[in-house]
C-alpha positions in Angstrom: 88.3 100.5 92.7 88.5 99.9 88.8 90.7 102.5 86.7 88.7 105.5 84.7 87.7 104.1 81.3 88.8 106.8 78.3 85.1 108.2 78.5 85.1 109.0 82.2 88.5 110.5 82.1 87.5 112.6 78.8 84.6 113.7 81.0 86.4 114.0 84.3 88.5 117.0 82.0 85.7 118.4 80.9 84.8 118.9 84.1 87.9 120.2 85.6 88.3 122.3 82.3 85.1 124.1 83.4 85.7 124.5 87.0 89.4 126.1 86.1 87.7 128.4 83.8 85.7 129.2 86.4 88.3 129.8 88.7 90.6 131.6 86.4 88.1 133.9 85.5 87.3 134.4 89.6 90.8 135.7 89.6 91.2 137.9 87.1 88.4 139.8 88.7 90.0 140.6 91.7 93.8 140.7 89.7 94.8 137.6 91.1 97.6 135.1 90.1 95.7 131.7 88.9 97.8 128.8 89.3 96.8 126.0 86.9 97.7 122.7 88.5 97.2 120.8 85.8 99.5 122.7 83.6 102.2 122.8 86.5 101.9 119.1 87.1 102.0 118.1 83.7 104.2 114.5 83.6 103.5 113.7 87.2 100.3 111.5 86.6 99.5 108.8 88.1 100.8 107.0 85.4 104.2 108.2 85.5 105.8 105.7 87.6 109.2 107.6 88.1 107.9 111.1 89.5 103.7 111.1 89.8 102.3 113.5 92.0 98.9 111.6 92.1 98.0 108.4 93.4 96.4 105.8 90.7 93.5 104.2 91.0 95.6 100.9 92.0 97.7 102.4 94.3 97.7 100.5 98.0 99.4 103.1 99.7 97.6 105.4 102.4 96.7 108.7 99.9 93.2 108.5 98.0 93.2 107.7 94.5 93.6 110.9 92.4 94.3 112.7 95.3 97.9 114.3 95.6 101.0 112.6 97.0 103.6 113.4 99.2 105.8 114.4 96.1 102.5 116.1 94.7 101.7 118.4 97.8 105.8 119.1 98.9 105.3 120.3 95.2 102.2 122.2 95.1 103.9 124.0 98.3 106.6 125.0 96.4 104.7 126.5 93.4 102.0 128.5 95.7 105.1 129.5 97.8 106.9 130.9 94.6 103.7 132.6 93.5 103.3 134.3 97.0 107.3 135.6 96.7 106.7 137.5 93.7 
């Protein structure tokens, strides 16, 4: 697997930009709390090699590229657990 060239990642947002829109607006219909992951997990890419909460597209370990790590999903927990509380 080859890392995302700028293009493909300037897409790949584009895409997720749309799909969160989507989902956001999903929510508000039915007075929802939306919970924007990519704002949340903003300095835990994969290219943060202190704290990412993704795997990168050179990563050997067992979690798929892109995908959330074990830091990512204790995380993600957390934040969805929060939002439930309140």
């Amino acid at each position: 697997m080859v890392p995302m060239s700028d293009p493909d990642v300037r897409w790949m947002n584009g895409v997720f930009g749309q799909a969160n829109g989507g989902l956001r607006g999903a929510t508000d219909k039915v007075s929802g709390t939306f919970l924007d992951a990519n704002r949340l997990s903003a300095g835990h890419d994969p290219c943060n090699l202190i704290a990412p909460w993704y795997e990168s597209a050179l990563s050997n370990l067992i979690a798929y590229p892109y995908h959330l790590n074990q830091a990512g999903s204790i995380s993600m927990a957390d934040i969805v657990n929060r939002a439930i509380r309140r």
